[in-house]
C-alpha positions as CSV (number, residue, x, y, z in Angstrom):
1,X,0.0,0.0,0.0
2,X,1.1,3.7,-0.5
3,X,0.6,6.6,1.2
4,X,1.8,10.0,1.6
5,X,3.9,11.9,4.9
6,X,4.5,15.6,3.5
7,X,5.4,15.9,0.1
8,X,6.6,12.3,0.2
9,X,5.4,8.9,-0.5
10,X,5.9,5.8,1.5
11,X,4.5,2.0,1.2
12,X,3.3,-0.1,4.3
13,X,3.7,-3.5,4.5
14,X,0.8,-6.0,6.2
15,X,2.4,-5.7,9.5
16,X,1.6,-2.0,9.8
17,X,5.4,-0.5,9.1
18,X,6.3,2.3,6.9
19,X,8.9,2.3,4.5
20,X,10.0,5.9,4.9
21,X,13.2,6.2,1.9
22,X,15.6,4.1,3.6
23,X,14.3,2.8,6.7
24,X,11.4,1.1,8.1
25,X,9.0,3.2,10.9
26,X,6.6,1.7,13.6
27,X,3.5,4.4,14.1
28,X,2.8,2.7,17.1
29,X,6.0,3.4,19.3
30,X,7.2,6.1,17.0
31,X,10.4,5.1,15.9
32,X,12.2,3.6,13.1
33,X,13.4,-0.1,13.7
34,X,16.8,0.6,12.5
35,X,19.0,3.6,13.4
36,X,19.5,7.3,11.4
37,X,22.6,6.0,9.1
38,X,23.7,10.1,9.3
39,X,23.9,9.3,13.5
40,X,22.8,12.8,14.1
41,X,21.7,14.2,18.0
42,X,21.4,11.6,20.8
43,X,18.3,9.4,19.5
44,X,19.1,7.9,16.4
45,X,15.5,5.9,16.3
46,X,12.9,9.3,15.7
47,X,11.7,10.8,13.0
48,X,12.4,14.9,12.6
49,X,12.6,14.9,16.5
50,X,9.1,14.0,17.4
51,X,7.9,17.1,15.2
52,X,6.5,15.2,12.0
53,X,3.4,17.6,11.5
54,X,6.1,20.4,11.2
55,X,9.1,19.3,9.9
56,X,10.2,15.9,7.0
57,X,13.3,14.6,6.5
58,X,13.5,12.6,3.3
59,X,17.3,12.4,3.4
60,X,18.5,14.2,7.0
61,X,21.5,16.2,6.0
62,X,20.3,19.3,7.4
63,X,18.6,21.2,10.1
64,X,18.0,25.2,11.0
65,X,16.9,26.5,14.7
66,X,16.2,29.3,15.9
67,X,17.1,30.0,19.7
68,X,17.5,33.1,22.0
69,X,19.8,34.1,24.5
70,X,19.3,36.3,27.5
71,X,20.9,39.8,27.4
72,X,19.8,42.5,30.1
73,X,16.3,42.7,30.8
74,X,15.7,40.7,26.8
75,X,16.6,38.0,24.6
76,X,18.8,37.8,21.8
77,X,17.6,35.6,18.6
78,X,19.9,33.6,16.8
79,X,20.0,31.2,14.1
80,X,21.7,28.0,14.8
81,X,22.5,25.5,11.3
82,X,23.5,21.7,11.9
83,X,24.7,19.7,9.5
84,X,23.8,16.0,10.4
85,X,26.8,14.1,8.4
86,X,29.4,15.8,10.3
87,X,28.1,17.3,13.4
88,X,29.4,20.4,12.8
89,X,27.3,23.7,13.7
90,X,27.3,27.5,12.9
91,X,25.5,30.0,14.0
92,X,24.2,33.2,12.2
93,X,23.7,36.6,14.1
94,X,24.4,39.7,14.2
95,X,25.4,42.4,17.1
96,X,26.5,46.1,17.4
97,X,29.7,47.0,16.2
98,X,32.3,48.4,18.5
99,X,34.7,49.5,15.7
100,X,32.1,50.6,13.0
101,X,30.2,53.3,15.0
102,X,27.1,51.5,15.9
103,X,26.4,49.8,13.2
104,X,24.7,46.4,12.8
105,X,27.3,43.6,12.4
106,X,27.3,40.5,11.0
107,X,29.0,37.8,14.0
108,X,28.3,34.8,12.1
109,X,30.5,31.4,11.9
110,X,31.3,28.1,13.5
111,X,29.8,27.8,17.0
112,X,33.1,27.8,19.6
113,X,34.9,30.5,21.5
114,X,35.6,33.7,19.3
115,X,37.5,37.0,20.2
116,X,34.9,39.1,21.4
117,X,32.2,41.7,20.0
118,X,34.5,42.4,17.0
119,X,36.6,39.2,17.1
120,X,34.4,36.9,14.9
121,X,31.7,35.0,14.4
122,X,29.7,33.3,17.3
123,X,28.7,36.0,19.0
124,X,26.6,33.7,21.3
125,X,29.4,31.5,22.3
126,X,27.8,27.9,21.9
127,X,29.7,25.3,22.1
128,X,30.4,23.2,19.1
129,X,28.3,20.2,18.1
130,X,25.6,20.9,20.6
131,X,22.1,21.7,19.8
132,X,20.3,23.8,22.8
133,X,17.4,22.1,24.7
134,X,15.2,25.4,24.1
135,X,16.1,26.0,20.0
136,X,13.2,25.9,17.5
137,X,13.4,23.1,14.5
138,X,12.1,25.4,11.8
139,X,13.9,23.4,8.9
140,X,14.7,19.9,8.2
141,X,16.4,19.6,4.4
142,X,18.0,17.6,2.1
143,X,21.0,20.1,1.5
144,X,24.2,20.1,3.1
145,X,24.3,22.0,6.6
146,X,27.1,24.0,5.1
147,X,25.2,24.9,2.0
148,X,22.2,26.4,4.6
149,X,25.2,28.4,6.3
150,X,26.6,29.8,3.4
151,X,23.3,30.9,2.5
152,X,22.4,32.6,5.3
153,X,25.9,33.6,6.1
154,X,25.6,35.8,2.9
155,X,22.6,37.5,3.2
156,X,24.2,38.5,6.5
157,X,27.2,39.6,5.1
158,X,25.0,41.9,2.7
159,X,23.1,43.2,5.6
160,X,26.7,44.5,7.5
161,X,27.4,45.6,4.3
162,X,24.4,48.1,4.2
163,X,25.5,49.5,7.3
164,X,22.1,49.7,9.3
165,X,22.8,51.8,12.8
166,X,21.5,50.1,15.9
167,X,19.6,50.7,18.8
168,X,18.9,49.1,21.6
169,X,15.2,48.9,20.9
170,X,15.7,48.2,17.3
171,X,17.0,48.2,14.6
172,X,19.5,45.4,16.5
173,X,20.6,42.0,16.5
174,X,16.7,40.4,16.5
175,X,16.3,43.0,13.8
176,X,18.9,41.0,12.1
177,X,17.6,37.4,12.5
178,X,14.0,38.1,11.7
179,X,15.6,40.0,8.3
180,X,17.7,36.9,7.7
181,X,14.7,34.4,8.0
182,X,12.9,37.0,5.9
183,X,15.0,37.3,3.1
184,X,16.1,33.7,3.1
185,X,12.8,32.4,2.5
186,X,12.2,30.9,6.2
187,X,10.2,33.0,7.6
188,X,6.8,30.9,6.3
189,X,8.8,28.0,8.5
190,X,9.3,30.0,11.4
191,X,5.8,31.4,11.4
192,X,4.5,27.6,11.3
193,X,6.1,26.6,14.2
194,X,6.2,29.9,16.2
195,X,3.3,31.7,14.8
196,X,5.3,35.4,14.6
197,X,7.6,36.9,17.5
198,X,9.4,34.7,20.1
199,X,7.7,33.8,23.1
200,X,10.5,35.4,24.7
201,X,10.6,39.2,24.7
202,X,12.8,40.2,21.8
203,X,12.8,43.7,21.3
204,X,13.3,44.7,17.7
205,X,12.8,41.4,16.3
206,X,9.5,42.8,14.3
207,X,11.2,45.0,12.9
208,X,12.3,43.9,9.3
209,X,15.8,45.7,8.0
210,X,15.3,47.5,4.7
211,X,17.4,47.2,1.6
212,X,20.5,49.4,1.2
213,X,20.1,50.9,4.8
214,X,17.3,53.5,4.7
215,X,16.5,52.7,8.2
Protein backbone atom coordinates (compact mmCIF):
# COMPACT_ATOMS: atom_id res chain seq x y z
CA UNK A 1 0.00 0.00 0.00
CA UNK A 2 1.15 3.66 -0.52
CA UNK A 3 0.60 6.61 1.25
CA UNK A 4 1.81 9.98 1.61
CA UNK A 5 3.90 11.87 4.87
CA UNK A 6 4.49 15.63 3.50
CA UNK A 7 5.39 15.93 0.06
CA UNK A 8 6.58 12.34 0.20
CA UNK A 9 5.44 8.91 -0.50
CA UNK A 10 5.89 5.80 1.54
CA UNK A 11 4.48 1.99 1.23
CA UNK A 12 3.30 -0.11 4.34
CA UNK A 13 3.68 -3.55 4.55
CA UNK A 14 0.85 -6.00 6.20
CA UNK A 15 2.39 -5.65 9.46
CA UNK A 16 1.56 -1.98 9.77
CA UNK A 17 5.40 -0.48 9.14
CA UNK A 18 6.27 2.29 6.86
CA UNK A 19 8.93 2.25 4.53
CA UNK A 20 9.99 5.88 4.87
CA UNK A 21 13.16 6.19 1.95
CA UNK A 22 15.56 4.08 3.55
CA UNK A 23 14.28 2.75 6.68
CA UNK A 24 11.40 1.14 8.07
CA UNK A 25 9.01 3.24 10.92
CA UNK A 26 6.62 1.69 13.59
CA UNK A 27 3.53 4.35 14.05
CA UNK A 28 2.79 2.66 17.09
CA UNK A 29 5.99 3.42 19.27
CA UNK A 30 7.19 6.13 17.03
CA UNK A 31 10.40 5.11 15.89
CA UNK A 32 12.18 3.65 13.06
CA UNK A 33 13.39 -0.11 13.72
CA UNK A 34 16.77 0.61 12.50
CA UNK A 35 18.96 3.56 13.35
CA UNK A 36 19.51 7.26 11.42
CA UNK A 37 22.61 6.04 9.10
CA UNK A 38 23.74 10.10 9.35
CA UNK A 39 23.88 9.28 13.46
CA UNK A 40 22.82 12.79 14.14
CA UNK A 41 21.70 14.17 18.01
CA UNK A 42 21.41 11.58 20.84
CA UNK A 43 18.33 9.39 19.46
CA UNK A 44 19.05 7.88 16.37
CA UNK A 45 15.51 5.95 16.29
CA UNK A 46 12.87 9.29 15.72
CA UNK A 47 11.70 10.76 12.97
CA UNK A 48 12.39 14.86 12.57
CA UNK A 49 12.59 14.95 16.50
CA UNK A 50 9.15 13.97 17.35
CA UNK A 51 7.95 17.06 15.20
CA UNK A 52 6.50 15.20 11.96
CA UNK A 53 3.42 17.56 11.52
CA UNK A 54 6.06 20.40 11.18
CA UNK A 55 9.08 19.31 9.94
CA UNK A 56 10.17 15.94 7.00
CA UNK A 57 13.27 14.58 6.52
CA UNK A 58 13.54 12.63 3.33
CA UNK A 59 17.30 12.42 3.37
CA UNK A 60 18.48 14.18 7.04
CA UNK A 61 21.48 16.18 5.97
CA UNK A 62 20.29 19.28 7.44
CA UNK A 63 18.64 21.25 10.12
CA UNK A 64 18.01 25.21 10.95
CA UNK A 65 16.89 26.50 14.67
CA UNK A 66 16.18 29.34 15.90
CA UNK A 67 17.09 29.98 19.74
CA UNK A 68 17.48 33.05 22.04
CA UNK A 69 19.78 34.14 24.51
CA UNK A 70 19.26 36.32 27.52
CA UNK A 71 20.93 39.75 27.38
CA UNK A 72 19.81 42.48 30.07
CA UNK A 73 16.29 42.69 30.76
CA UNK A 74 15.65 40.72 26.79
CA UNK A 75 16.57 38.00 24.62
CA UNK A 76 18.82 37.83 21.75
CA UNK A 77 17.61 35.59 18.57
CA UNK A 78 19.86 33.60 16.82
CA UNK A 79 19.97 31.20 14.06
CA UNK A 80 21.71 27.96 14.81
CA UNK A 81 22.53 25.54 11.25
CA UNK A 82 23.53 21.75 11.93
CA UNK A 83 24.73 19.74 9.46
CA UNK A 84 23.76 15.99 10.44
CA UNK A 85 26.81 14.12 8.40
CA UNK A 86 29.35 15.76 10.34
CA UNK A 87 28.07 17.29 13.36
CA UNK A 88 29.38 20.39 12.83
CA UNK A 89 27.30 23.70 13.72
CA UNK A 90 27.30 27.50 12.92
CA UNK A 91 25.48 29.98 14.02
CA UNK A 92 24.18 33.16 12.24
CA UNK A 93 23.65 36.60 14.11
CA UNK A 94 24.43 39.70 14.18
CA UNK A 95 25.36 42.37 17.12
CA UNK A 96 26.46 46.10 17.39
CA UNK A 97 29.74 46.97 16.17
CA UNK A 98 32.33 48.37 18.48
CA UNK A 99 34.69 49.53 15.74
CA UNK A 100 32.05 50.64 13.04
CA UNK A 101 30.15 53.32 15.00
CA UNK A 102 27.14 51.46 15.94
CA UNK A 103 26.43 49.84 13.18
CA UNK A 104 24.70 46.36 12.78
CA UNK A 105 27.34 43.61 12.40
CA UNK A 106 27.32 40.51 10.95
CA UNK A 107 29.03 37.81 14.03
CA UNK A 108 28.34 34.83 12.11
CA UNK A 109 30.51 31.43 11.87
CA UNK A 110 31.31 28.08 13.49
CA UNK A 111 29.79 27.75 16.99
CA UNK A 112 33.15 27.77 19.57
CA UNK A 113 34.94 30.52 21.46
CA UNK A 114 35.55 33.71 19.32
CA UNK A 115 37.46 37.05 20.15
CA UNK A 116 34.90 39.07 21.40
CA UNK A 117 32.24 41.66 20.04
CA UNK A 118 34.45 42.44 17.01
CA UNK A 119 36.65 39.18 17.14
CA UNK A 120 34.36 36.88 14.90
CA UNK A 121 31.72 34.95 14.36
CA UNK A 122 29.70 33.28 17.35
CA UNK A 123 28.66 36.04 19.03
CA UNK A 124 26.62 33.71 21.29
CA UNK A 125 29.37 31.47 22.30
CA UNK A 126 27.79 27.92 21.87
CA UNK A 127 29.70 25.32 22.05
CA UNK A 128 30.42 23.22 19.08
CA UNK A 129 28.29 20.22 18.15
CA UNK A 130 25.62 20.90 20.61
CA UNK A 131 22.14 21.73 19.76
CA UNK A 132 20.27 23.82 22.78
CA UNK A 133 17.38 22.10 24.68
CA UNK A 134 15.24 25.43 24.09
CA UNK A 135 16.12 26.05 20.05
CA UNK A 136 13.20 25.93 17.53
CA UNK A 137 13.40 23.07 14.45
CA UNK A 138 12.06 25.45 11.81
CA UNK A 139 13.94 23.37 8.91
CA UNK A 140 14.69 19.90 8.23
CA UNK A 141 16.39 19.59 4.42
CA UNK A 142 18.03 17.57 2.13
CA UNK A 143 21.02 20.08 1.52
CA UNK A 144 24.17 20.12 3.14
CA UNK A 145 24.27 21.99 6.57
CA UNK A 146 27.09 24.04 5.07
CA UNK A 147 25.23 24.94 1.98
CA UNK A 148 22.17 26.40 4.56
CA UNK A 149 25.20 28.36 6.30
CA UNK A 150 26.63 29.85 3.38
CA UNK A 151 23.27 30.93 2.47
CA UNK A 152 22.41 32.56 5.25
CA UNK A 153 25.87 33.59 6.13
CA UNK A 154 25.59 35.80 2.87
CA UNK A 155 22.59 37.46 3.23
CA UNK A 156 24.22 38.48 6.54
CA UNK A 157 27.18 39.64 5.10
CA UNK A 158 25.04 41.93 2.65
CA UNK A 159 23.06 43.17 5.60
CA UNK A 160 26.65 44.52 7.47
CA UNK A 161 27.43 45.65 4.31
CA UNK A 162 24.38 48.13 4.15
CA UNK A 163 25.51 49.53 7.31
CA UNK A 164 22.13 49.72 9.28
CA UNK A 165 22.80 51.80 12.76
CA UNK A 166 21.54 50.05 15.89
CA UNK A 167 19.60 50.71 18.77
CA UNK A 168 18.89 49.11 21.61
CA UNK A 169 15.24 48.94 20.86
CA UNK A 170 15.71 48.18 17.27
CA UNK A 171 17.04 48.24 14.61
CA UNK A 172 19.47 45.41 16.48
CA UNK A 173 20.63 42.05 16.52
CA UNK A 174 16.67 40.35 16.52
CA UNK A 175 16.27 43.04 13.76
CA UNK A 176 18.86 41.00 12.05
CA UNK A 177 17.57 37.36 12.55
CA UNK A 178 14.05 38.12 11.74
CA UNK A 179 15.59 39.99 8.33
CA UNK A 180 17.72 36.94 7.71
CA UNK A 181 14.75 34.39 8.01
CA UNK A 182 12.88 37.00 5.91
CA UNK A 183 15.05 37.34 3.08
CA UNK A 184 16.06 33.74 3.13
CA UNK A 185 12.77 32.43 2.48
CA UNK A 186 12.22 30.87 6.16
CA UNK A 187 10.25 33.01 7.63
CA UNK A 188 6.81 30.89 6.30
CA UNK A 189 8.81 27.98 8.47
CA UNK A 190 9.32 29.97 11.37
CA UNK A 191 5.79 31.40 11.36
CA UNK A 192 4.47 27.62 11.32
CA UNK A 193 6.09 26.56 14.17
CA UNK A 194 6.25 29.94 16.16
CA UNK A 195 3.30 31.68 14.83
CA UNK A 196 5.35 35.42 14.64
CA UNK A 197 7.59 36.91 17.50
CA UNK A 198 9.35 34.68 20.14
CA UNK A 199 7.72 33.78 23.08
CA UNK A 200 10.46 35.43 24.75
CA UNK A 201 10.60 39.24 24.73
CA UNK A 202 12.81 40.20 21.82
CA UNK A 203 12.80 43.70 21.25
CA UNK A 204 13.29 44.67 17.68
CA UNK A 205 12.81 41.39 16.29
CA UNK A 206 9.49 42.81 14.26
CA UNK A 207 11.17 44.96 12.86
CA UNK A 208 12.30 43.92 9.35
CA UNK A 209 15.84 45.74 7.99
CA UNK A 210 15.32 47.49 4.69
CA UNK A 211 17.40 47.18 1.57
CA UNK A 212 20.46 49.41 1.18
CA UNK A 213 20.12 50.95 4.84
CA UNK A 214 17.31 53.54 4.68
CA UNK A 215 16.52 52.74 8.21
Amino acid sequence: RFGYAGGFGYQEDDGGFKLLGHRYYDPSTGRFLTRDPAKAGRNWYVYCDNSAINAYDNEGLAKVYVGTRPVGPGWHVYILVEDELTGDTWTVEGGPSRRTGGIIRDFSGPTGPNGGPDGGGNYSSLQPRVIPPDVVLIKDDDRRGEWWYSKLNHIGGEIEAEEHNYWITGPNSNSFASTILQRSGLSDEWNAVHSGAPRRWAPGFNILLPRGGSD
